[in-house]
C-alpha positions in Angstrom: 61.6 -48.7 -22.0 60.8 -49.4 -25.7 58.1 -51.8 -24.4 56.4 -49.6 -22.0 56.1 -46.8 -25.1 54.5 -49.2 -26.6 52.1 -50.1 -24.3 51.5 -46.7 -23.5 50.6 -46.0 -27.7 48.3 -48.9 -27.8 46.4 -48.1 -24.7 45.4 -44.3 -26.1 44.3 -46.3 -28.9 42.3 -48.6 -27.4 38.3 -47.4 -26.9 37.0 -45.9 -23.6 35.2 -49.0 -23.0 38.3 -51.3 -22.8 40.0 -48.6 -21.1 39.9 -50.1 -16.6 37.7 -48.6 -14.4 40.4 -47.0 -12.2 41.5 -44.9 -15.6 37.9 -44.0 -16.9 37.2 -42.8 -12.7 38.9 -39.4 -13.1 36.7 -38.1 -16.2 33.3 -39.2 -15.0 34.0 -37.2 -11.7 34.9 -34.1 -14.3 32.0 -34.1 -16.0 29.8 -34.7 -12.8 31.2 -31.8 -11.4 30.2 -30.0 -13.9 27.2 -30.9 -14.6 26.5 -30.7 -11.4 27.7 -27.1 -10.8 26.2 -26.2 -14.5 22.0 -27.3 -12.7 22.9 -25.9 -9.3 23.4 -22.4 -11.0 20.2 -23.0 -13.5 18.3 -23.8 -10.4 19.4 -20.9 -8.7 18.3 -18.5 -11.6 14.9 -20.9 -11.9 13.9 -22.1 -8.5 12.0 -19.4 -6.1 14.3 -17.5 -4.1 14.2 -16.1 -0.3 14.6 -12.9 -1.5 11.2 -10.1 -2.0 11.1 -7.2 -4.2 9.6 -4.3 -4.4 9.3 -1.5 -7.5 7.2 0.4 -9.4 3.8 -0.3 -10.3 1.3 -0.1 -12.3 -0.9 3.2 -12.6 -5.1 3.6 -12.6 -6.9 6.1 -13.6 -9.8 6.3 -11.0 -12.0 8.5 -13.1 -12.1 6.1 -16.0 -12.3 2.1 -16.0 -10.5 -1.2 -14.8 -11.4 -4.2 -16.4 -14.5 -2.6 -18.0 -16.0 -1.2 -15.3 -15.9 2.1 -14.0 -13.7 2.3 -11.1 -15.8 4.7 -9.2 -19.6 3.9 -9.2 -21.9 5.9 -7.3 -25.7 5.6 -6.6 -28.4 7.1 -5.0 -27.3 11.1 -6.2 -26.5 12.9 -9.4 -22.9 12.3 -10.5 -21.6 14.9 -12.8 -18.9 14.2 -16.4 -15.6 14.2 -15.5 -12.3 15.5 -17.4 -8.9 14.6 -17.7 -6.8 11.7 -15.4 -6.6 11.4 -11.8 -4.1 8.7 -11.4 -3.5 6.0 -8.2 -0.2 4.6 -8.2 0.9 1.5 -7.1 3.7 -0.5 -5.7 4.5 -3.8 -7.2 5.5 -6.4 -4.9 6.9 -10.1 -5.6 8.4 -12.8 -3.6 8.0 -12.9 0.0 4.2 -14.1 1.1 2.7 -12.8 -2.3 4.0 -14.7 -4.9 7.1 -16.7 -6.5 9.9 -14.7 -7.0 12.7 -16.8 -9.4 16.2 -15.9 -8.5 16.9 -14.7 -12.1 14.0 -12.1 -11.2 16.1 -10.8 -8.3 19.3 -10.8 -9.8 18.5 -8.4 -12.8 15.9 -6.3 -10.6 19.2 -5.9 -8.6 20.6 -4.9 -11.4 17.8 -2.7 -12.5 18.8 -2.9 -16.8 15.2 -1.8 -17.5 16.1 2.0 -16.4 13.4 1.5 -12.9 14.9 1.0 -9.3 13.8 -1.9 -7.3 14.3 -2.8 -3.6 15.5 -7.0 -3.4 15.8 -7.5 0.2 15.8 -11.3 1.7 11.8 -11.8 2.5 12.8 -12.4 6.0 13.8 -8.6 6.1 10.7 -7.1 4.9 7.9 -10.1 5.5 9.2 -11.7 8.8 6.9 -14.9 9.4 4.2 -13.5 7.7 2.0 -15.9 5.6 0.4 -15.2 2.7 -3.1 -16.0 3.7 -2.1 -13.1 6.4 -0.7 -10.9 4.0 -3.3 -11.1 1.6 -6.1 -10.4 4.7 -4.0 -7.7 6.1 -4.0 -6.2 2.6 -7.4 -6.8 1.5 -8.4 -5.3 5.2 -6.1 -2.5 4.6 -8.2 -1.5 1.2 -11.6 -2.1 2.2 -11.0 0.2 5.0 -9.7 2.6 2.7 -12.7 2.7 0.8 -14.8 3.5 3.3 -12.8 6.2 5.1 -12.3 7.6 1.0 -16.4 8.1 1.1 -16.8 9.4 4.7 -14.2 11.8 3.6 -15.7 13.1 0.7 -19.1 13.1 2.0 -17.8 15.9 4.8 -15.7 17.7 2.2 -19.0 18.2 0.4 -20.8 19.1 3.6 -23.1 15.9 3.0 -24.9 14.3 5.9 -22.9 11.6 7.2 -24.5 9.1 10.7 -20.9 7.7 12.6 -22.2 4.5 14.3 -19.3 2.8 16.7 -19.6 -0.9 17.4 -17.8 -3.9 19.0 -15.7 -5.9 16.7 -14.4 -8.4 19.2 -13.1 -8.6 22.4 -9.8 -9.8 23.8 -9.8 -12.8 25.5 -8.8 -12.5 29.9 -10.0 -8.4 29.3 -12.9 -6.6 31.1 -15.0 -6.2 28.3 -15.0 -10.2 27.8 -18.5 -11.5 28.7 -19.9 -8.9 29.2 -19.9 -7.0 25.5 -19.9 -8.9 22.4 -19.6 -8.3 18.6 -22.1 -6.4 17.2 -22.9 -4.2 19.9 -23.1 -0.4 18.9 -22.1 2.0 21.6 -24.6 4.6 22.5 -22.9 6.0 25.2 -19.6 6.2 27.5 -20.3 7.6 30.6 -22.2 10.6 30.2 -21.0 11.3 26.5 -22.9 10.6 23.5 -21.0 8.9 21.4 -21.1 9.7 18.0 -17.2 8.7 16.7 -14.4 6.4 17.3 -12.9 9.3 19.1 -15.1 10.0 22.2 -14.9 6.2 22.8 -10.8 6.3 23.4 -10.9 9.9 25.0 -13.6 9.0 27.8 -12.1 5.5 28.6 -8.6 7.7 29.0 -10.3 10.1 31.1 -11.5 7.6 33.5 -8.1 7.0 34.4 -9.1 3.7 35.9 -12.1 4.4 37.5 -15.6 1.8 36.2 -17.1 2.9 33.3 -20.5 2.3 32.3 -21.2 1.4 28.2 -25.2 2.0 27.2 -25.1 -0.7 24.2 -27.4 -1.6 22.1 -27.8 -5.5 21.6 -30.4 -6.7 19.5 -32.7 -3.8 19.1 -32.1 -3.5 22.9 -30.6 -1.3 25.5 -28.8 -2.4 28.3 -25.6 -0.8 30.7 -22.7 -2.6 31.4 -19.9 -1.3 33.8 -16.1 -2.1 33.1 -13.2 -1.2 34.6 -10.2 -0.5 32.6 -6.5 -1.6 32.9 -3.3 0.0 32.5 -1.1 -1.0 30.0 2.2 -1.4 31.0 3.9 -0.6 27.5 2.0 2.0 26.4 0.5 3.6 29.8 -2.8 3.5 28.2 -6.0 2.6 29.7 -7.6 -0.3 27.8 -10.6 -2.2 28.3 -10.0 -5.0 25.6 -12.5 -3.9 22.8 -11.5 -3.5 19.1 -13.9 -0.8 17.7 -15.5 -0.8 14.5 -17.0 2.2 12.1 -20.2 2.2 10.2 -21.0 4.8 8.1 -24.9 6.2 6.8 -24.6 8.0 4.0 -26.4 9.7 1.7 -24.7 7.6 -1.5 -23.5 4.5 -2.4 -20.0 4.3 -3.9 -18.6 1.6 -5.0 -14.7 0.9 -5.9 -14.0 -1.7 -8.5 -10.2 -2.3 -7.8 -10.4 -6.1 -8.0 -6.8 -7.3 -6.6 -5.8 -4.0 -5.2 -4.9 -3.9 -2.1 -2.8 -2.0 0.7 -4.6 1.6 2.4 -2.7 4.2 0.0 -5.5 4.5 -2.6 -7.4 6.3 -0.1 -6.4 10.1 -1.0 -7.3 9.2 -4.8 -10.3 7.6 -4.5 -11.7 10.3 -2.3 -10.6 13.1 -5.2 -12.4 11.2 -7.7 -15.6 10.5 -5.5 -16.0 14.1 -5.3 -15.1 14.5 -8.9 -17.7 12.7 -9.9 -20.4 14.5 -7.0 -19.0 18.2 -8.0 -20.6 19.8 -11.1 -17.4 21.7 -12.4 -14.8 19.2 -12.9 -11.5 19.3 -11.0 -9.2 18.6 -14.1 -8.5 20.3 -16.9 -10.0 18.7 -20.2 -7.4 16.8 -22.1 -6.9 18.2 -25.5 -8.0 21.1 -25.3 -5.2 23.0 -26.3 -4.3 24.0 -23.2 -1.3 26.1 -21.9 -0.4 23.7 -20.6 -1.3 20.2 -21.1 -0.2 18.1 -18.3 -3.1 20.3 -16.4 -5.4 17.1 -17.4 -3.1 14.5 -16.1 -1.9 14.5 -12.3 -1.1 11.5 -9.7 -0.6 11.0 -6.3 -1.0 8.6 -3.4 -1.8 8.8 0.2 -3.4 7.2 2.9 -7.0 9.1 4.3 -8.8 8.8 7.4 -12.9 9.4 7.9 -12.0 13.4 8.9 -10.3 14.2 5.6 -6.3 13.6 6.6 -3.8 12.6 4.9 -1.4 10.2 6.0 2.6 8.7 5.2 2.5 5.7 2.7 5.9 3.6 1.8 7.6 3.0 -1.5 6.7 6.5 -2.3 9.9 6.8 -4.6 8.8 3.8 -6.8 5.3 5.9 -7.0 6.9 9.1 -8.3 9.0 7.0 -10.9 5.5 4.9 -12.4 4.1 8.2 -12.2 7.4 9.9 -14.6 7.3 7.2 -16.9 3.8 7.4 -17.4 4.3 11.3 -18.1 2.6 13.1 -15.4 4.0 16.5 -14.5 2.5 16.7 -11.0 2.1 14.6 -8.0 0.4 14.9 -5.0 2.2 13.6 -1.8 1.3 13.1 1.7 3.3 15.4 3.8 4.2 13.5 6.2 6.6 12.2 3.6 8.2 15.2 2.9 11.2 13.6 4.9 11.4 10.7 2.4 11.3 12.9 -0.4 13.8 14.9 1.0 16.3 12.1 1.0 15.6 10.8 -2.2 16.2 14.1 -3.9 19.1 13.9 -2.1 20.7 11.0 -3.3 18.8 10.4 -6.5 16.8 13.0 -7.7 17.0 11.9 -11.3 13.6 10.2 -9.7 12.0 13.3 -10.2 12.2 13.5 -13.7 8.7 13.1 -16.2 8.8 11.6 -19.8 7.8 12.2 -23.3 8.0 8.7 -24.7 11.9 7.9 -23.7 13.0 11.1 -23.1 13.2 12.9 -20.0 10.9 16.1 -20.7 11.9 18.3 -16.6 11.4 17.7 -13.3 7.9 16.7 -12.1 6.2 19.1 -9.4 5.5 17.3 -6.4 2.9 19.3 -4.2 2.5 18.2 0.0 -1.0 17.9 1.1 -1.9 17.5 4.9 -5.9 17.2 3.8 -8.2 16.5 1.4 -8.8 20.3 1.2 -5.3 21.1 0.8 -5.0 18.0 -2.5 -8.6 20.1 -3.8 -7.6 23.2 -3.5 -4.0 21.5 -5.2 -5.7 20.6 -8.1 -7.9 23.8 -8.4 -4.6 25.6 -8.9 -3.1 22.9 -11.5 -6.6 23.5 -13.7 -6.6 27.4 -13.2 -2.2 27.4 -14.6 1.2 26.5 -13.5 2.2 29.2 -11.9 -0.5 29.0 -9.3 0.8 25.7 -8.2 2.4 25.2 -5.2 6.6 24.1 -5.2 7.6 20.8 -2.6 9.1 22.9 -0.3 11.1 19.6 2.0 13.2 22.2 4.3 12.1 21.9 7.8 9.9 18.9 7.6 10.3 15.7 9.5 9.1 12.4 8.5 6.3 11.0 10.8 5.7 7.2 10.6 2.5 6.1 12.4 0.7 2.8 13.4 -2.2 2.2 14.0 -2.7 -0.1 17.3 -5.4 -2.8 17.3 -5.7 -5.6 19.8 -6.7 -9.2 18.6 -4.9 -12.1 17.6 -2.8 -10.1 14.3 -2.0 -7.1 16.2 2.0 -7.1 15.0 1.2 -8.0 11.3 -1.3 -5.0 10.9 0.9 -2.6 12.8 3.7 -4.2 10.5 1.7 -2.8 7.3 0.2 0.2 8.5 1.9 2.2 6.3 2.6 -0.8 3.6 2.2 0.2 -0.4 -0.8 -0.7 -2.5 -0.1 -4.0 -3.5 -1.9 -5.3 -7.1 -2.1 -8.8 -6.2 -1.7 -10.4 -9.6 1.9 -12.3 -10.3 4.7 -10.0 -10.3 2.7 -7.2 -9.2 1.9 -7.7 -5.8 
């Protein structure tokens, strides 16, 4: 026994070197574990993770500039000064097909310290094999479309002269229109309607119920008839003749929107307001500093998505919209009403949401107003300029929430109808 102690004495003393392979065995496997654990939880944190997120983003002022340009630019008409801020918000998006998102990123947006809420959903959720060259053309569609619905729609609010002009984008391949109508064709004529929108194109193709149609196009400074016979489609019972429609506008302007990396179709309410801002004499706003009553008269924001005929339609991430728009201080907001359903629920279960800011602190509850049309958000802002008390509560009672797509046939038919009603995205990184 008294030479085994011994033993055991002299080999603690000995170094690890000298120490047998089978004894130094059980430490190196500690400290590999370790280690090992120790990077797979930095990479975790670091490496890009499968989740997206979604909160709120960053704010523009339409009537003033964006990387030192005006953000509205119009030519060919007087423009008049504007006054005060007309806000777009935005909805920043990272992970998914935008950008990187790390998974440190998504675990403290999860946790939302920073006093914001944020949406971190697994990308497969929100973005389901979606691409980002797709999601950046979807987008970038989205807002160039936008744009030129925004100018239609403020040209008819200010009884301007506006030419609709309704043309072939493509065809779909095995339909009736292939071969025998091509992009680039304008339609002249369905039937025996004139056509002068995209409207009487869908209504007289319905109306045929079947029955051969003949198209007057014209092709090349040429005009020719072509007689095609529409199909029934089985999911939706409509009658379809496989063309995807196009709008071209004449107008009496030029406006031009310098939103570089914006993107998404819910500027389109904003950027109307301030196109006819800027072609109204008497400003819409109230100056800012000017001792008003009150001052937040100067300063409203709002989103929405517009169509050529002045309507206002649902957006999503409306909640991270109103809370960019509270931080930033504004005391009204201007919603679609179509939302009204959304914003009944979030008042619901967080209406802290609601709240504006001085600095830090929460200053009362922000006055969102439900438009249906561009004259409903002008007449809005009329009232906010002429005093508070003229202005018009949120009134959500009774409202339902209507979520529409729009329908387009060609080869990205489920991603577009998949972000119809997406956010405005700001394509930089971390704000997408």
């Amino acid at each position: 026994m008294a030479k085994r102690a011994f033993f055991l004495r002299k080999s603690h003393q000995q170094s690890d070197e000298s120490l047998p392979l089978l004894e130094r065995r059980p430490l190196n496997l500690r400290f590999l574990t370790a280690s090992a654990t120790c990077l797979l939880m930095l990479g975790a944190f670091v490496l890009p993770s499968s989740y997206s997120k979604e909160g709120p983003g960053p704010l523009f002022d339409i009537l003033g500039q964006y990387q030192d340009q005006d953000i509205i630019q119009i030519n060919g008409t007087q423009t008049y000064p504007t006054t005060g801020k007309l806000n777009m918000t935005t909805v920043s998006v990272s992970g998914g097909p935008y950008t990187v998102l790390p998974g440190a990123d998504a675990f403290y947006s999860w946790l939302a310290t920073d006093g914001n809420r944020y949406l971190v959903v697994p990308s497969e959720i929100t973005y389901p094999h979606v691409t980002h060259q797709q999601a950046n053309q979807v987008s970038s569609a989205q807002m160039a479309d936008s744009q030129t619905q925004a100018k239609v729609a403020a040209a008819r609010y200010l009884k301007l002269p506006v030419t609709e002009k309704i043309s072939v984008l493509q065809t779909a391949s095995g339909s009736p229109a292939e071969g025998q109508v091509q992009g680039g064709d304008r339609i002249l004529k369905v039937g025996d309607k004139q056509i002068n929108t995209l409207k009487d194109v869908t209504e007289t193709v319905q109306a045929s119920e079947g029955r051969p149609v003949t198209f007057e196009i014209s092709r090349n400074g040429e005009n020719k008839n072509v007689t095609l016979t529409p199909r029934r489609d089985d999911k939706s019972g409509r009658w379809l003749v496989g063309i995807v429609l196009k709008q071209d506008f004449d107008l009496p302007f030029e406006a031009t929107y310098n939103l570089d990396g914006v993107g998404g179709p819910s500027a389109g309410l904003m950027l109307t307001l301030g196109t006819i801002d800027k072609l109204t004499e008497q400003s819409l706003l109230a100056p800012e500093g000017a001792g008003n009553e009150d001052s937040a008269r100067s300063y409203v924001a709002g989103t929405g998505t517009i169509d050529a005929s002045g309507k206002v339609g649902a957006i999503g991430g409306i909640k991270y919209k109103i809370i960019a728009s509270g931080r930033h201080g504004a005391h009204y907001f201007l919603a679609p009403r179509e939302n009204c359903g959304d914003l009944q629920e979030i008042r619901r279960t967080d209406p802290n949401v609601f709240k504006y800011y001085r600095g830090e602190t929460p200053a009362g509850d922000m006055q969102v107003i439900p438009v249906d049309n561009v004259d409903e958000a002008v007449d809005a802002l009329t009232k906010i300029k002429n005093g508070p008390r003229s202005v018009p509560h949120l009134r959500v009672k009774g409202f339902r929430q209507s979520r529409r797509a729009r329908w387009v046939m060609g080869k990205h038919t489920v991603i577009l109808c998949v972000f119809a009603h997406a956010p405005v995205c700001v394509r930089v990184p971390h704000l997408r």
